[in-house]
N, C-alpha and C positions, 0 to 999 in steps of 0.2 A: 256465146259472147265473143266480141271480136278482141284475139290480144292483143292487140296494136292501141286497145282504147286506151285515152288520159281520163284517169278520176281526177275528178274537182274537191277537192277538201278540205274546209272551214279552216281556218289558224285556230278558232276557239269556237267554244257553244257557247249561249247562255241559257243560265234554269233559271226558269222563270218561278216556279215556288207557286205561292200564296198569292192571290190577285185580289187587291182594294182589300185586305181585310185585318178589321184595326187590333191591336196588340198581339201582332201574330209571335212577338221576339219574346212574350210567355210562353209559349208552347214550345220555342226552342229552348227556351230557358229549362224545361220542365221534359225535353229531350236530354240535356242535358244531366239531370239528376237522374233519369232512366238508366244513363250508362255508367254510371259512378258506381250505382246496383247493379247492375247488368256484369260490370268488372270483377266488382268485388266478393258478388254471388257465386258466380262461374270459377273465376279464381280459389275460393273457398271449398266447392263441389272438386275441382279437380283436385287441390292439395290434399282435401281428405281422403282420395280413391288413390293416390300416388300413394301417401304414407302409411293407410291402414292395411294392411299384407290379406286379410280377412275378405277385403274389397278386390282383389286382385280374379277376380272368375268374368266370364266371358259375357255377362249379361251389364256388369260395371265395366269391364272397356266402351262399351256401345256406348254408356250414359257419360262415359269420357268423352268419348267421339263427339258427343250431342253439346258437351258444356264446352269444347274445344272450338265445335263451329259457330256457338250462341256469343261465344267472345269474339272469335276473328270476323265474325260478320258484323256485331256491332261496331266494332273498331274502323272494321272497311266503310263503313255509313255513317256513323252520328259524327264523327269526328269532322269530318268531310262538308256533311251538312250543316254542320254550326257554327264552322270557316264563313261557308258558302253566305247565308243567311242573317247569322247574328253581326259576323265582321264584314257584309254586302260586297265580298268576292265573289258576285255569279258568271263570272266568267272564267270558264275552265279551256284549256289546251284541247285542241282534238284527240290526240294519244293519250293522255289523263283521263278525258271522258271514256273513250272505249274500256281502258284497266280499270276504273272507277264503276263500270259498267260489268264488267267479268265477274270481278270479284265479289260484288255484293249479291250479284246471282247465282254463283257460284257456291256460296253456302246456304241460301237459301234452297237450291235443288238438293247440297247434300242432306240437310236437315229434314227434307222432306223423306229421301230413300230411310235414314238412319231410323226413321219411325216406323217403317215397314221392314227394318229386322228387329225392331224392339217388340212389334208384333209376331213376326215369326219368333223369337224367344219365346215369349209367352204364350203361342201354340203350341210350341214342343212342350213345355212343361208342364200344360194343361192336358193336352191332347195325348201326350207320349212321354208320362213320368220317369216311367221307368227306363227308358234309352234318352231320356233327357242329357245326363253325362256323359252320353256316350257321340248323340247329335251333335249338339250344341259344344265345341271344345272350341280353346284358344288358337287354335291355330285356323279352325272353320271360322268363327269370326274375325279373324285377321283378314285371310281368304276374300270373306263378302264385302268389308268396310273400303280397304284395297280396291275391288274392285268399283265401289259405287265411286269410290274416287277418280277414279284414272277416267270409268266412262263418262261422268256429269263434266268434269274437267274438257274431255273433248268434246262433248256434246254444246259447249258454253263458250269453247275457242270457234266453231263453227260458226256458229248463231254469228258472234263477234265479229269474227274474221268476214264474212257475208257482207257485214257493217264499210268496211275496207273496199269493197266493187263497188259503192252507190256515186252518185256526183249531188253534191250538194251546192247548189247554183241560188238558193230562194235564201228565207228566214233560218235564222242560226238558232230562235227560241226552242228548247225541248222545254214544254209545259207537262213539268214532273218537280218534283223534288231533288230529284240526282238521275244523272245518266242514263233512263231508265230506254228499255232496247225498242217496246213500239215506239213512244214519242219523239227518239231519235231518227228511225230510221223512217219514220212518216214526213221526214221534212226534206227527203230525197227528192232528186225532180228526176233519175232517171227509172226503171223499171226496177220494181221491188216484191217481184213476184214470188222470184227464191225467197226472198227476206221474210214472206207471209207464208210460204208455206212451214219456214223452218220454225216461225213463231209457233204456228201448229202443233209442229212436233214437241218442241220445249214443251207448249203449254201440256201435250197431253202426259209428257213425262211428268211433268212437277205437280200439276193438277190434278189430275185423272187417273192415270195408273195407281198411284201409291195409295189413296182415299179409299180406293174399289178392290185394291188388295185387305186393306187394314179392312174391311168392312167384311168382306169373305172369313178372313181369320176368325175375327167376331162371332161370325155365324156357326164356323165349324166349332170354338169354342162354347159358345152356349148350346149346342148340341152334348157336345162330350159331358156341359154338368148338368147338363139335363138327366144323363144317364147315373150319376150320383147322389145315392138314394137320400143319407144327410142332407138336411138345409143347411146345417152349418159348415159341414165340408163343402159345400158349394158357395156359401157366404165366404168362408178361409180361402177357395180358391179366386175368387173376382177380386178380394181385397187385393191381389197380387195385382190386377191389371189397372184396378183405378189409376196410381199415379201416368200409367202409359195412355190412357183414355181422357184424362185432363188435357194431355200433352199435346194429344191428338187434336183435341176440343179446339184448344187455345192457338193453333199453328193453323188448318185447314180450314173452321170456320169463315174467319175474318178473310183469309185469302178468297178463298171462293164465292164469300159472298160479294165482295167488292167484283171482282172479276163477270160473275153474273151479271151484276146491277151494270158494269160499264156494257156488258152486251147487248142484256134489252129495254134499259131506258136509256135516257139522256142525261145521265148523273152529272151534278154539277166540278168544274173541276178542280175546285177548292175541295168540294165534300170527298170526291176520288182520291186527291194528293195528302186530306186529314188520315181517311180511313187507311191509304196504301200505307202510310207512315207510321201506324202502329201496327200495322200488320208487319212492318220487317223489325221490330226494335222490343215489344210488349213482350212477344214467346220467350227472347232471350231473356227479358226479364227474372218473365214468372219459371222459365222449367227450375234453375237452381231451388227457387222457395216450394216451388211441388215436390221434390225428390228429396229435401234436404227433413219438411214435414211432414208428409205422406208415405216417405217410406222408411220403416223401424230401423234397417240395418244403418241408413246413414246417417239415422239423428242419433244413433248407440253410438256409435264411430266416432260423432263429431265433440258428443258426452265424453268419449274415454282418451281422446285428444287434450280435449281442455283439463281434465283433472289429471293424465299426466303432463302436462305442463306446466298445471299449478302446483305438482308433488317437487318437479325437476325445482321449480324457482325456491320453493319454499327449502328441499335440501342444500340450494344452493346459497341460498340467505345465510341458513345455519351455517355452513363451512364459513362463509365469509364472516361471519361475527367470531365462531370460534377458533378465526385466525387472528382477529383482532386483539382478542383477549388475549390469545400469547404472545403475542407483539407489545402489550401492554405489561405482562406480568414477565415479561423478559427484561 
């Protein structure tokens, strides 16, 4: 590429959303009470692993790590989106669009890696009991989360920054929802060849690797309980994976399937812009109510929170009345 060239660069985009289709400002409405849950769940999941000491092991950091990015991605998105949509701001600044654009995929990739170490967690302790304490420590998964960070991080400035060499001379519409990185950069008018191969790459990290990893783990684990002569001890060992297999369910499904259907049909692109929209917003939803009900240790937690809090108010009632009394019989 020649350095001498001038990019040409929009002052603004505009999202186009939803096209011809009637009471779409229920659905943002109905985004909206997604994130008020989405907050309040996530928020709740993290205070209770912050202040129960019992919670503090290296398999509840990850599902920190997971309610940490379930919140900062909602927040980089619906908020955004119900500016955009309900209050009919669809026009965003070009440097707003690209940050707008980072961010929201930027925890979407990490949420993606974070579920491929909640899988390796759960192969060591299936596969390798007994050095499970010894694998699996806090400072190893500090190590792995670290690292998924700093590389998706620069894997998403790349993509981005890529963004930054096109010349945009045509239509300023991205037919998306928000900022999202093909429909942007498909409205280029100069050479966007880097731009498709690097989408490649993204897709195959965010899509493809993690899926066919968690799927392998899968496998070598229901080999090990195959080897387990108990049905019940093999019943006791999967109950540990279900909530991580829901999680799974709920985050890759919907991604992948919409992602297919855009590849080999001609999906309509309201139906694309419905589907992609609870594919970034639903998972945050639902992981806190998966983990908080599916798994013992953090509905005990959340149990012996509330009743000591209801013991603190109730001791603290009493002091306050039986300061009153003295104050009265003084």
């Amino acid at each position: 590429m020649n350095p001498n060239a001038t990019f040409i660069h929009p002052a603004k985009f505009y999202i186009n959303g939803f096209f011809n289709v009637p009471h779409a400002q229920y659905f943002y409405i109905f985004l909206c009470f997604v994130y008020i849950m989405t907050v309040l769940g996530n928020g709740l999941l993290l205070s209770v692993i912050y202040m129960v000491k019992t919670l503090h092991t290296p398999k509840y950091m990850i599902v920190f790590n997971l309610a940490l990015i379930d919140l900062c991605g909602s927040t980089a998105l619906i908020p955004k989106l119900l500016d955009t949509f309900l209050f009919d701001n669809r026009y965003i600044a070009y440097e707003a669009c690209l940050s707008y654009m980072f961010f929201v995929w930027l925890f979407t990739f990490v949420q993606s890696w974070t579920l491929v170490i909640m899988a390796y967690d759960r192969f060591i302790a299936i596969c390798f009991p007994l050095r499970y304490h010894s694998i699996v420590t806090k400072p190893a998964i500090v190590v792995m989360l670290l690292f998924t960070w700093v590389f998706l991080l620069s894997l998403m400035a790349c993509a981005v920054g890529l963004l930054d060499r096109l010349t945009f001379c045509g239509s300023v519409v991205i037919k998306s929802f928000f900022c999202d990185h093909g429909p942007t950069y498909h409205l280029a008018c100069s050479d966007t060849s880097l731009n498709f191969i690097m989408t490649q790459v993204v897709m195959t990290v965010i899509m493809c690797i993690p899926p066919v990893l968690i799927v392998l783990t899968y496998i070598c684990i229901g080999k090990a309980l195959s080897r387990i002569a108990s049905r019940e001890e093999q019943l006791k060992a999967l109950k540990t994976c279900t909530s991580h297999l829901i999680l799974v369910t709920v985050f890759f499904l919907p991604l992948l399937g919409t992602n297919i259907a855009v590849q080999i049909s001609s999906l309509d692109p309201n139906v694309r812009i419905f589907n992609s929209t609870l594919t970034h917003t639903i998972p945050a939803l639902l992981n806190p109510i998966i983990y908080s009900l599916k798994t013992e240790e953090v509905l005990n937690s959340i149990k012996k929170l509330y009743k000591t809090n209801r013991l603190s108010s109730i001791n603290l009632s009493k002091k306050v009345t039986s300061l009153s009394w003295l104050q009265v019989l003084q």
